[in-house]
C-alpha positions in Angstrom: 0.0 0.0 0.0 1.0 3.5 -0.9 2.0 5.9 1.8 -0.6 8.6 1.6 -0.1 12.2 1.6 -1.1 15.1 3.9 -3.5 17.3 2.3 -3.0 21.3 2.0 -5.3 21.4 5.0 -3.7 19.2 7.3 0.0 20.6 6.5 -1.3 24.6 7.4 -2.7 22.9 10.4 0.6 21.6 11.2 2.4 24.9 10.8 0.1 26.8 12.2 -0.7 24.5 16.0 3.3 24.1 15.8 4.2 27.5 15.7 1.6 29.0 17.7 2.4 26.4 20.6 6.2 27.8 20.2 5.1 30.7 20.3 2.9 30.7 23.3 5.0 28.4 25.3 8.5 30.9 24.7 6.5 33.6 25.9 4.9 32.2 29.4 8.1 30.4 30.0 10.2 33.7 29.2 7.3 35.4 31.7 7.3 33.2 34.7 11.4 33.1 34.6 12.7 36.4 33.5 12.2 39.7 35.4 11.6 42.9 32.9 14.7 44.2 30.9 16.8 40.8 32.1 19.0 39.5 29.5 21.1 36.5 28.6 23.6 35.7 25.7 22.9 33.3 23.7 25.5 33.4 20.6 27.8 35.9 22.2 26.4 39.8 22.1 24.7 39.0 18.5 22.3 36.5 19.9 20.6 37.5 22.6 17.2 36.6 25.1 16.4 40.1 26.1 12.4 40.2 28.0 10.7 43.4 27.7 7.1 44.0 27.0 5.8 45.5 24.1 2.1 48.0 24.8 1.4 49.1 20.7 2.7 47.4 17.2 5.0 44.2 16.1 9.1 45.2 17.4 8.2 47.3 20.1 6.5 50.4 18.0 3.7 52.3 19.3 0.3 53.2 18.5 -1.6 55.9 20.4 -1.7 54.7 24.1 -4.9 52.6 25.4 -7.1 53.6 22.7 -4.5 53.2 19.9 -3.5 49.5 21.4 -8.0 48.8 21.8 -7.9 49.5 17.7 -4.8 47.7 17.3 -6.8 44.4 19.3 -9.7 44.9 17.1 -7.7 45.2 13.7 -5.4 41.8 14.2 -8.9 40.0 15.5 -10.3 41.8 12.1 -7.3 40.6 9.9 -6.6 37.3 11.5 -10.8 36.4 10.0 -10.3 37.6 6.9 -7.1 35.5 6.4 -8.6 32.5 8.0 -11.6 33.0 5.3 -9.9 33.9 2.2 -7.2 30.9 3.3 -10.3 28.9 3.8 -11.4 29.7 0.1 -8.2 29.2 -1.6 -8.4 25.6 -0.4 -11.0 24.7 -1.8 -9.7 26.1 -5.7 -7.5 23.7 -7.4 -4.0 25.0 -8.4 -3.4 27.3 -5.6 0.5 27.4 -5.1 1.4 25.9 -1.3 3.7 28.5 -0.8 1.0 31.3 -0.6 -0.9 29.2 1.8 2.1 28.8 3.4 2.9 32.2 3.6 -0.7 33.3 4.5 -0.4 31.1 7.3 2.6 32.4 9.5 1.1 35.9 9.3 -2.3 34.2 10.5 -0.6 32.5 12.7 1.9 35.7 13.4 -1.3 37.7 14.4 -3.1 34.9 16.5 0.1 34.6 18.5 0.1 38.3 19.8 -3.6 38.5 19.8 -3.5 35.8 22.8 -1.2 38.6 24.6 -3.3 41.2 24.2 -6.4 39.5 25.0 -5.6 37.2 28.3 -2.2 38.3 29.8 -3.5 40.8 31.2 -6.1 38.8 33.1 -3.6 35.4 33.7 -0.4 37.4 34.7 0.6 40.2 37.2 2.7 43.0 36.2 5.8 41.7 35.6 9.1 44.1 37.5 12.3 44.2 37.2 13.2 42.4 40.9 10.7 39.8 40.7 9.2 37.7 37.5 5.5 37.6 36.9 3.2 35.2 38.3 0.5 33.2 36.3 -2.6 33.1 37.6 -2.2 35.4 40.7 -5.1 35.1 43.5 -5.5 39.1 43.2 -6.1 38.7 39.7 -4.3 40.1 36.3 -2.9 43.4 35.6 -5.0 44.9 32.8 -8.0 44.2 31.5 -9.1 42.0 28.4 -7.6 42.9 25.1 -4.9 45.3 27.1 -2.4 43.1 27.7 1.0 43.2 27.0 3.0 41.3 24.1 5.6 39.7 25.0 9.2 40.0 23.0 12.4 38.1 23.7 14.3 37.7 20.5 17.3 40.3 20.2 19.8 40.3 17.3 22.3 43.0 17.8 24.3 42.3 14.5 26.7 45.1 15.2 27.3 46.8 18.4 30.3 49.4 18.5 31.9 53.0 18.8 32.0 54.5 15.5 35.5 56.5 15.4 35.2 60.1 16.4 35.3 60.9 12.7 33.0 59.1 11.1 30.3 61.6 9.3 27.2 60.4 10.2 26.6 58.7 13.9 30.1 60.6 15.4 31.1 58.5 18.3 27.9 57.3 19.5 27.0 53.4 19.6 25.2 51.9 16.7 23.1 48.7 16.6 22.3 47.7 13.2 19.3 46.0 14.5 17.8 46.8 17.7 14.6 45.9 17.7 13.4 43.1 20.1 10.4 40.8 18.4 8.7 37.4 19.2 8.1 34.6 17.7 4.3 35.4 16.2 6.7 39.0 15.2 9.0 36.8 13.1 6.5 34.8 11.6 4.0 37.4 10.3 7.4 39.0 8.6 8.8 35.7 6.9 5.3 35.1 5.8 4.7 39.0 4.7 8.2 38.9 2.9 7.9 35.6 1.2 4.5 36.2 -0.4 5.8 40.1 -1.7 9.1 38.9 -3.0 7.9 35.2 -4.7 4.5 35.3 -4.8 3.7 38.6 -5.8 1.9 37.5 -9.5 -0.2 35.4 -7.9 -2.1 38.1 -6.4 -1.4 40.3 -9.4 -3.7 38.5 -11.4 -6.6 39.0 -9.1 
C-alpha cells in the first residue's frame, strides 16, 4: 500500500498549531522566569534573550496609548478572520500554489500569536518588574484588563554593536546597533510570511 499524503489542509494545520504552541510556550516560560529588561547571551552579544514587553505594534513600536492599542486588538482579531476565510477559500480552488498558503499562514498565525497577549495576559499574569518575574494566575487577579495586555518579545539580534571612530560623518562617536529591535516569535513569523509572499509570490495576487 502507498503511503498517503497530507493534504493542504492538514500541513497549514501543522504549521500553524506548531508555531503558535512555540510561540505561546516561549513567551509564558520567558514570563514566569525572567524579570523585565533581564537578558542572557545566547551566541555571544549577537544572539541575545532580552524580556521586555511590548504595549502598541509588532518590534516594540507604538500606537496611540490605550485607545490606539483597543484598535490595534480589534484590527489583528479583524485581519486574522479575513485570512482565515480567504485561506479557507483558496483551499478549496484547485492550483493554488502551497507557498501562498504557506505564507498566508505564518502571518495568520503571526497575528493569532500576539492576539493571545493582548487578549488574556493581562487577566492570567501580574505586572511583571524588574526584581521579581510575573506570576501566572495570581489570586488578586491580572494586571490589565481584556484585550490590554502586554505582548511579550524576547528575541534580540544586535548584529553590530560598536563605537564608531570620532570621525566618522554620520553617527560621530555614538553606539550603533544595526538591529535593535526586540520581536517574538508570532513577530518573526508574520514577517517571513509577509516577505515571502511580496518577493515570490507577488503575480499570484497580481492576477486578481
Amino acid at each position: 500500500m502507498g503511503k498517503s499524503k497530507l493534504s493542504k489542509g492538514k500541513i497549514l494545520a501543522i504549521i500553524i498549531t506548531s508555531i503558535l504552541l512555540l510561540d505561546q510556550f516561549s513567551k509564558i516560560w520567558i514570563k514566569t522566569h525572567f524579570t523585565l529588561h533581564q537578558s542572557i547571551n545566547v551566541f555571544g552579544n549577537w544572539f541575545q534573550i532580552y524580556f521586555v514587553e511590548n504595549e502598541g505594534m509588532a518590534f516594540g513600536l507604538v500606537f496611540g496609548g490605550e485607545t490606539g492599542k483597543l484598535i490595534l486588538s480589534l484590527f489583528r482579531i479583524a485581519l486574522s478572520i479575513f485570512i482565515m476565510w480567504y485561506i479557507c477559500r483558496l483551499l478549496k480552488k484547485p492550483g493554488t500554489p502551497m507557498g501562498v498558503l504557506v505564507g498566508l499562514a505564518l502571518v495568520f498565525v503571526g497575528a493569532v500569536g500576539n492576539i493571545i497577549d493582548c487578549a488574556f495576559y493581562g487577566l492570567i499574569f501580574d505586572e511583571s518588574g524588574v526584581t521579581e518575574v510575573a506570576r501566572l494566575f495570581p489570586p488578586e487577579g491580572g494586571y490589565a484588563t481584556f484585550l490590554h495586555g502586554k505582548v511579550v518579545d524576547m528575541l534580540y539580534f544586535p548584529l553590530i554593536d560598536t563605537v564608531l571612530p570620532e570621525n566618522f560623518p554620520i553617527w560621530g562617536g555614538r553606539r550603533f546597533v544595526f538591529f535593535q529591535f526586540i520581536f517574538n516569535l508570532a513577530d518573526a513569523a508574520i514577517t517571513c510570511g509577509a516577505l515571502y509572499l511580496l518577493i515570490f509570490k507577488y503575480k499570484f495576487f497580481s492576477k486578481k
